[in-house]
PASESE-300391 format. One record per residue (C-alpha): x, y, z. Coordinates in Angstrom, 3 decimals. Example, Ala and Ser with C-alpha at 12.3 -4.5 7.8 and 13.67 -1.06 7.14 Angstrom:
<nuro><u>12.300</u><v>-4.500</v><w>7.800</w></nuro>
<nuro><u>13.670</u><v>-1.060</v><w>7.140</w></nuro>
REM end
This chain:
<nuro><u>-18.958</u><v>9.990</v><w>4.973</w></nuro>
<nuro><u>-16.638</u><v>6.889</v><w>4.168</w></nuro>
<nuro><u>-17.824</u><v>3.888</v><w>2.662</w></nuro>
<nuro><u>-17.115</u><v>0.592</v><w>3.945</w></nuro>
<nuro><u>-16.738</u><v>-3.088</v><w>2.049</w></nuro>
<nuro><u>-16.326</u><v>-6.003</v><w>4.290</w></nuro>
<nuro><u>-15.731</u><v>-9.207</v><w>3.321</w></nuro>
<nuro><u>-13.461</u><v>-8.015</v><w>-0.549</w></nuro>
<nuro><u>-10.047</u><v>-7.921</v><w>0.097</w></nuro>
<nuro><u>-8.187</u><v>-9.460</v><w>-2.773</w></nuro>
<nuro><u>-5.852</u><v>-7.081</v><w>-4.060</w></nuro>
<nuro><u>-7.574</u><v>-6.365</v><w>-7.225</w></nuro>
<nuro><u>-10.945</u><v>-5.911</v><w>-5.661</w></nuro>
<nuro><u>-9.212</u><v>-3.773</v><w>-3.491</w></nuro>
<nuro><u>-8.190</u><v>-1.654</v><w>-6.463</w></nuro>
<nuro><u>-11.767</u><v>-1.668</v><w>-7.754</w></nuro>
<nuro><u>-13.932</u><v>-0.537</v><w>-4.817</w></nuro>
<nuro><u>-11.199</u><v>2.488</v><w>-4.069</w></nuro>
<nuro><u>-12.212</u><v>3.622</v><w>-7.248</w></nuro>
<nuro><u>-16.218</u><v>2.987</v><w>-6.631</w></nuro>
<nuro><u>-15.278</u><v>5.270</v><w>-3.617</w></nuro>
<nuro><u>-15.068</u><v>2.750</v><w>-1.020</w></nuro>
<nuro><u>-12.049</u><v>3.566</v><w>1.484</w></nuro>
<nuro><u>-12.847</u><v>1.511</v><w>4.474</w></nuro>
<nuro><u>-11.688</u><v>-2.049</v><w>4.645</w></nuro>
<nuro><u>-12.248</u><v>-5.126</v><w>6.621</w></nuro>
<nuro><u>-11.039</u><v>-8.803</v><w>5.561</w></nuro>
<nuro><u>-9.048</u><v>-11.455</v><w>6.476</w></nuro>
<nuro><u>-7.078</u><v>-12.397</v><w>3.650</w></nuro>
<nuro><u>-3.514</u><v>-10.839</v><w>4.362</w></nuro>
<nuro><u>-3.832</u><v>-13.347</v><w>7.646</w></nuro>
<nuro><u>-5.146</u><v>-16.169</v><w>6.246</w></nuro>
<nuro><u>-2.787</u><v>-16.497</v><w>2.798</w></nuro>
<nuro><u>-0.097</u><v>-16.092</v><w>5.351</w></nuro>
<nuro><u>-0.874</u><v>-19.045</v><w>7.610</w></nuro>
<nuro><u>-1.442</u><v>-21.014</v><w>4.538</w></nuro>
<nuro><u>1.964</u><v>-19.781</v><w>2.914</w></nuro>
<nuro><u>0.846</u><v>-17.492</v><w>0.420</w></nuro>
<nuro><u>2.706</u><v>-14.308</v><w>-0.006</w></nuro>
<nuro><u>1.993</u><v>-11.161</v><w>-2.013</w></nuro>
<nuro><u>4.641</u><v>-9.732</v><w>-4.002</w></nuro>
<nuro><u>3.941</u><v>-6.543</v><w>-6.295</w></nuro>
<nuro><u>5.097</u><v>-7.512</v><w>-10.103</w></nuro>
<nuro><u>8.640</u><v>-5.652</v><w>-11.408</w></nuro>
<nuro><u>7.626</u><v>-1.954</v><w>-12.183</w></nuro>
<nuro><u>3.922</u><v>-2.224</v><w>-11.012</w></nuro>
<nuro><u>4.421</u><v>-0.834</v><w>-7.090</w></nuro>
<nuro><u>3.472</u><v>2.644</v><w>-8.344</w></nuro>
<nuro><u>0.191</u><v>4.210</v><w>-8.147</w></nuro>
<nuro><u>-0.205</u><v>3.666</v><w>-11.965</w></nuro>
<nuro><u>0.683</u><v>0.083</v><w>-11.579</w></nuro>
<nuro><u>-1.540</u><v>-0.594</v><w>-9.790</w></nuro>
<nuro><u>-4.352</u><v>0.856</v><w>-11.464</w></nuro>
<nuro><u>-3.636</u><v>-0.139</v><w>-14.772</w></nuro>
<nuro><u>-5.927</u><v>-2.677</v><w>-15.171</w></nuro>
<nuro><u>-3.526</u><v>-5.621</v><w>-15.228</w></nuro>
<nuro><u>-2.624</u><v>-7.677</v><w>-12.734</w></nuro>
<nuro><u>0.045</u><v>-5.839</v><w>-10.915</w></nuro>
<nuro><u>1.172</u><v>-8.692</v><w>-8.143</w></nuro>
<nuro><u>2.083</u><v>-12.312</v><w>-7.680</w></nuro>
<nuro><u>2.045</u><v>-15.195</v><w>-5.366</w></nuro>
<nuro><u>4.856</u><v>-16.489</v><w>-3.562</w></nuro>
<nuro><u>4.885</u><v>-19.871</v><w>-1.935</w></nuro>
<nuro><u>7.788</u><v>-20.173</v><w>0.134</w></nuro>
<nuro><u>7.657</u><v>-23.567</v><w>0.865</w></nuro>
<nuro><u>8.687</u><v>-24.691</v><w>-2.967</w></nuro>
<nuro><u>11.722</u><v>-26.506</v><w>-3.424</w></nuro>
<nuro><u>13.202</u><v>-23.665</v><w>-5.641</w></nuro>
<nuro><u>13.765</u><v>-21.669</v><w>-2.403</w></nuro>
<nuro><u>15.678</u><v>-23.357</v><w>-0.196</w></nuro>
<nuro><u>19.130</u><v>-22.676</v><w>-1.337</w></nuro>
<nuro><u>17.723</u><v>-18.630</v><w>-2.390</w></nuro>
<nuro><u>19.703</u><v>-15.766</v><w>-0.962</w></nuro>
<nuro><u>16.998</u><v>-12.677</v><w>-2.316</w></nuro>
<nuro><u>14.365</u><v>-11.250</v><w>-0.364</w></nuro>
<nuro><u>11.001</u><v>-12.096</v><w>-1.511</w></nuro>
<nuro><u>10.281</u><v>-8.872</v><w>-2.280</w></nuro>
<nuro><u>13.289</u><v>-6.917</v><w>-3.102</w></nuro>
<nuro><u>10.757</u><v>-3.176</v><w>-3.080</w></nuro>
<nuro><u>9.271</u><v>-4.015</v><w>0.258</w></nuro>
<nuro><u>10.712</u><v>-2.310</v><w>3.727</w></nuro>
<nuro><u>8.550</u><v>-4.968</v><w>6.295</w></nuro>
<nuro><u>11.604</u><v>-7.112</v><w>8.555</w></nuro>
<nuro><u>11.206</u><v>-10.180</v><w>6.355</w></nuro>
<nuro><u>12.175</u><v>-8.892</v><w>3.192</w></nuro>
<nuro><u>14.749</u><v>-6.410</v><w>4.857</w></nuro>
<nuro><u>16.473</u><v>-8.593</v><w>7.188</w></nuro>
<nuro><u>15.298</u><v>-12.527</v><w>6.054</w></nuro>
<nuro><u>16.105</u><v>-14.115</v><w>2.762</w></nuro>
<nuro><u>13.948</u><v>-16.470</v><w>1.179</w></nuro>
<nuro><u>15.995</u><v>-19.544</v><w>2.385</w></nuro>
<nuro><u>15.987</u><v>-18.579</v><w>5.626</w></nuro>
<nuro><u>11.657</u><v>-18.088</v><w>5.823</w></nuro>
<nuro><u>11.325</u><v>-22.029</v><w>3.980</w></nuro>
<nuro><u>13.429</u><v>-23.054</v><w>7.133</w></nuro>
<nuro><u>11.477</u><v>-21.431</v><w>9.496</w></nuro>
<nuro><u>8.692</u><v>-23.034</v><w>7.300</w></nuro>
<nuro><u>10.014</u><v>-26.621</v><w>7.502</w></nuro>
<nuro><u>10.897</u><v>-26.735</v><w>10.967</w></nuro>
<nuro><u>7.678</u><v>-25.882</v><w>12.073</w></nuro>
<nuro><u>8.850</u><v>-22.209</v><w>13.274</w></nuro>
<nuro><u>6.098</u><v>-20.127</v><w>14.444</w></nuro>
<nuro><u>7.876</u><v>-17.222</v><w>13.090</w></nuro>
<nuro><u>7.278</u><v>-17.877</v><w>10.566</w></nuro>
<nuro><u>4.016</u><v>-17.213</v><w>10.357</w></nuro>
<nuro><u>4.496</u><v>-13.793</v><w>11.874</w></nuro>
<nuro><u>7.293</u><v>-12.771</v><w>9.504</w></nuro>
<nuro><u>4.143</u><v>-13.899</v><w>6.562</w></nuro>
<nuro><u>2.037</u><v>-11.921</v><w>8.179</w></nuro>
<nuro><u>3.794</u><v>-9.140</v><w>8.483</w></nuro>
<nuro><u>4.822</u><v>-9.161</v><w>5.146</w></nuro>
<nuro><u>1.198</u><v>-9.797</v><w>3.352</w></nuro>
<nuro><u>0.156</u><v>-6.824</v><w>5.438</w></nuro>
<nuro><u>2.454</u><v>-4.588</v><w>4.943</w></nuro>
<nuro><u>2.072</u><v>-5.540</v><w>0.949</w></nuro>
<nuro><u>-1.694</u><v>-4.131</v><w>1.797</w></nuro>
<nuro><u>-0.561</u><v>-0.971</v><w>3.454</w></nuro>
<nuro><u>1.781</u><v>-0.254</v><w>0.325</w></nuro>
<nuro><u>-1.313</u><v>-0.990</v><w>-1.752</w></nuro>
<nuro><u>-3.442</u><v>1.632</v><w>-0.103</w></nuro>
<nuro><u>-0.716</u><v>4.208</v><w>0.082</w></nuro>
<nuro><u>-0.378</u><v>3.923</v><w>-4.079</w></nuro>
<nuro><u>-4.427</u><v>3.861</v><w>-4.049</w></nuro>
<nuro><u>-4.307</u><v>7.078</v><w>-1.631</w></nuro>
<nuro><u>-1.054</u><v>8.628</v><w>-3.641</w></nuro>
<nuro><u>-2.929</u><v>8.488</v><w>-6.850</w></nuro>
<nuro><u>-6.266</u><v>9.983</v><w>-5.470</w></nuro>
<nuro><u>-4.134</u><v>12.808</v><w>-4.683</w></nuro>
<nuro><u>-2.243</u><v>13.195</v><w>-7.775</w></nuro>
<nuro><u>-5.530</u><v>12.903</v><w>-9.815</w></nuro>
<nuro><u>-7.082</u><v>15.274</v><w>-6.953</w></nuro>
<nuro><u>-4.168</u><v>17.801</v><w>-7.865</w></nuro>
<nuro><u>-4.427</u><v>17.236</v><w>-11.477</w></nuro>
<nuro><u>-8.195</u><v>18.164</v><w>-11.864</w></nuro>
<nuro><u>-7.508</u><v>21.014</v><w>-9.944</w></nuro>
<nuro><u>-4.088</u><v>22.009</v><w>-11.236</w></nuro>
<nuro><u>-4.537</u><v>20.869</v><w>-14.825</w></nuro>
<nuro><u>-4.285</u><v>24.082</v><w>-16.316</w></nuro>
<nuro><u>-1.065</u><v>24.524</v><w>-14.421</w></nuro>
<nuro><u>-0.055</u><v>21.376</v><w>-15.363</w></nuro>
<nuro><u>0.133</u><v>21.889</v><w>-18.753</w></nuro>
<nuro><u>1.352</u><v>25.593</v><w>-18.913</w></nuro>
<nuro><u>4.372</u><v>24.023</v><w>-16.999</w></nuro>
<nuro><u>3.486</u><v>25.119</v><w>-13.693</w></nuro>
<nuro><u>3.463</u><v>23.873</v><w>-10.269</w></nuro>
<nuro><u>-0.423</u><v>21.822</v><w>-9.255</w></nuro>
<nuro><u>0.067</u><v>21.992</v><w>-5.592</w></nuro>
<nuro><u>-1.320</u><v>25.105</v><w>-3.874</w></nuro>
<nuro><u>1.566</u><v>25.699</v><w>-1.885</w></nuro>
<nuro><u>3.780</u><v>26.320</v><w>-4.812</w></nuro>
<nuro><u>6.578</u><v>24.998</v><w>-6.688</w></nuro>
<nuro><u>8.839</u><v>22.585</v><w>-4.282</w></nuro>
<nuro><u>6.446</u><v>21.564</v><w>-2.142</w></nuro>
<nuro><u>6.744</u><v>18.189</v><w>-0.547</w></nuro>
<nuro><u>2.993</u><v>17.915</v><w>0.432</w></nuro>
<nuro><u>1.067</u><v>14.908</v><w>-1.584</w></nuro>
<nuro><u>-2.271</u><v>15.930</v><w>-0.568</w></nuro>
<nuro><u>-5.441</u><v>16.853</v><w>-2.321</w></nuro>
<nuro><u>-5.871</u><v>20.861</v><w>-2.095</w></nuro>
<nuro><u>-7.027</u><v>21.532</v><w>0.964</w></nuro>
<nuro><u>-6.212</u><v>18.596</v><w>2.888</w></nuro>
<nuro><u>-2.886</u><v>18.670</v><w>5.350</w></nuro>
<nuro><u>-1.147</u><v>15.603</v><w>6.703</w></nuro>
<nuro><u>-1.574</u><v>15.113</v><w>10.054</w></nuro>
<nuro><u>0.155</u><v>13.258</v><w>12.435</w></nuro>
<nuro><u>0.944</u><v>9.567</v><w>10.935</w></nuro>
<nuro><u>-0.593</u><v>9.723</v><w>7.525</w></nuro>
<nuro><u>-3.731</u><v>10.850</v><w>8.863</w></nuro>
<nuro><u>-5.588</u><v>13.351</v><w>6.559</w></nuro>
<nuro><u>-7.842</u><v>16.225</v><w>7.536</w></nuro>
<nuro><u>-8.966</u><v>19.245</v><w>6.301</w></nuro>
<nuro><u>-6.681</u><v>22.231</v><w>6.920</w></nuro>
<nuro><u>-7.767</u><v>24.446</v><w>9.433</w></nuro>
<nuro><u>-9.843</u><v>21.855</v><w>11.294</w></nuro>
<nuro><u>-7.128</u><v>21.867</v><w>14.100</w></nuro>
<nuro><u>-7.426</u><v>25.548</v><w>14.924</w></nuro>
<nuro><u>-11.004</u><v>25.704</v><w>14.465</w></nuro>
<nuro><u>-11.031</u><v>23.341</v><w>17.225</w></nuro>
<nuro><u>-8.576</u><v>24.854</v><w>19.098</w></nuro>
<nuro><u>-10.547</u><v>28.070</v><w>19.123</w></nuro>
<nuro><u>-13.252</u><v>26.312</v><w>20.268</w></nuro>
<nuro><u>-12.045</u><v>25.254</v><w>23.419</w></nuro>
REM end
């Protein structure tokens, strides 16, 4: 059964409740620190699964609307892949910004959610890799291969669970056992 926190939605609260177990989410904050020109940006280094469970803070603020970025080429986050960091510079968004441009606003929130997504793919990458771990330590440290489909397997699930469809997870098997059932 999933457990779901509504209302937490900071990044580093985020962080915390994935690791009370928590994996359902529901807050406004990506929205609302965009329409009041906030951006996340993950720290240099810390956009790993690691980083972001170290314990420190692993992100920043940007506020495009500061005078340093008007005349700024770079993206405003140079690890991200949403269309404002891969197409817009900085410049460009405190434009948009001080001409009133609604896109603005969608480019922010676009970015601050996508900066969430990343978030819970490291959260959901390192669940795996610690899943894999307990069950593959002893591999692990005899050199061998933790993933029970063998060495050079691309799969980062937990044992037992099989991606399906677009990042979906369920347990292997499930699809024929309902396929059988029909």
């Amino acid at each position: 059964k999933l457990k779901y926190a509504m209302g937490l939605g900071k990044p580093e609260e985020i962080v915390q409740c994935v690791e009370m177990g928590y994996r359902l989410f529901d807050c406004v904050i990506p929205t609302r620190e965009a329409r009041h020109n906030r951006l996340y940006v993950f720290l240099p280094g810390l956009a790993t699964a690691e980083g972001v469970r170290s314990g420190r803070m692993f992100y920043r603020y940007l506020y495009p609307m500061d005078a340093d970025y008007c005349r700024d080429g770079r993206s405003v986050d140079e690890t991200c892949d949403c269309v404002l960091c891969r197409e817009h510079s900085r410049a460009y968004l405190n434009h948009l910004l001080k001409m009133g441009d609604p896109y603005a606003l969608h480019l922010m929130t676009a970015h601050n959610l996508r900066f969430y997504g990343r978030l819970m793919e490291l959260l959901r990458d390192g669940e795996a890799w610690l899943s894999l771990r307990r069950a593959g330590g002893a591999r692990l440290r005899r050199g061998g291969s933790a993933s029970p489909q063998g060495k050079g397997s691309r799969s980062r699930c937990a044992p037992g669970i099989a991606p399906r469809g677009r990042g979906v997870l369920q347990p292997r098997g499930s699809q024929a056992r309902r396929k059988a059932a029909r």
